[in-house]
C-alpha positions in Angstrom: 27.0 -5.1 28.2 23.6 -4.6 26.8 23.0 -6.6 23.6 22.6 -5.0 20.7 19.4 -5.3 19.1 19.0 -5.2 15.1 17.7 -2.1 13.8 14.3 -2.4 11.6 14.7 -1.7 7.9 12.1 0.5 6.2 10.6 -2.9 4.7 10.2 -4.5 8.1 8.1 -1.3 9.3 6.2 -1.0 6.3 5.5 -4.9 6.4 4.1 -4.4 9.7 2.0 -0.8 9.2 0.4 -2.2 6.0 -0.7 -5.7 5.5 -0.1 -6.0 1.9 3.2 -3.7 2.1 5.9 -4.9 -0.7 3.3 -8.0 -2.1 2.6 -8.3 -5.5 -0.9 -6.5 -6.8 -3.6 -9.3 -8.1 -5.9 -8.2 -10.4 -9.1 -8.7 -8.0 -7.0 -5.6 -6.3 -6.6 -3.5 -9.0 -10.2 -4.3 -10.2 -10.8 -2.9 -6.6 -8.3 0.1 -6.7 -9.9 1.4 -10.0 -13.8 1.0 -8.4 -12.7 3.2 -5.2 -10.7 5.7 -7.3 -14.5 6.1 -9.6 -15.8 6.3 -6.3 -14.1 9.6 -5.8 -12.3 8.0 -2.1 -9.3 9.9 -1.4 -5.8 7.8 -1.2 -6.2 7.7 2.2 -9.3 6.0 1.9 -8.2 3.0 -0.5 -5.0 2.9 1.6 -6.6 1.8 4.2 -9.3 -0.6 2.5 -6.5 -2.0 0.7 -4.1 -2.5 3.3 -1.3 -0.7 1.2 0.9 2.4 2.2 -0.3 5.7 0.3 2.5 5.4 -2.0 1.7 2.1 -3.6 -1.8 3.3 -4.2 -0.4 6.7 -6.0 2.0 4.9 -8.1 -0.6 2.1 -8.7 -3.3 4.7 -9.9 -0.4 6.1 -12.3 0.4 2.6 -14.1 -3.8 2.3 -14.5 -3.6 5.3 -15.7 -5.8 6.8 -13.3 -4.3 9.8 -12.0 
């Protein structure tokens, strides 16, 4: 028999596409999040310069009260 190997949870694959994936935000990154969003870059853009999954970013902006 084959052995059965564990399944990844959604965590585990966001963990590993984004860097920063399910860590706390520090303020050096939301200083950073609101410079980029007056910079006009799309949430693509800060995604990837912040090493955080799109959603984060969108309900990031919203708390700032940026979008």
């Amino acid at each position: 028999n084959a052995p059965i190997m564990p399944t990844r949870s959604h965590m585990d694959e966001m963990k590993a596409k984004y860097e920063k994936a399910y860590v706390p935000w520090t303020a050096e990154e939301e200083e950073k999040l609101k410079k980029y969003h007056a910079q006009g870059l799309t949430v693509a853009d800060i995604s990837k310069l912040l090493r955080r999954n799109e959603g984060a970013i969108v309900s990031r902006k919203k708390k700032l009260g940026l979008s």
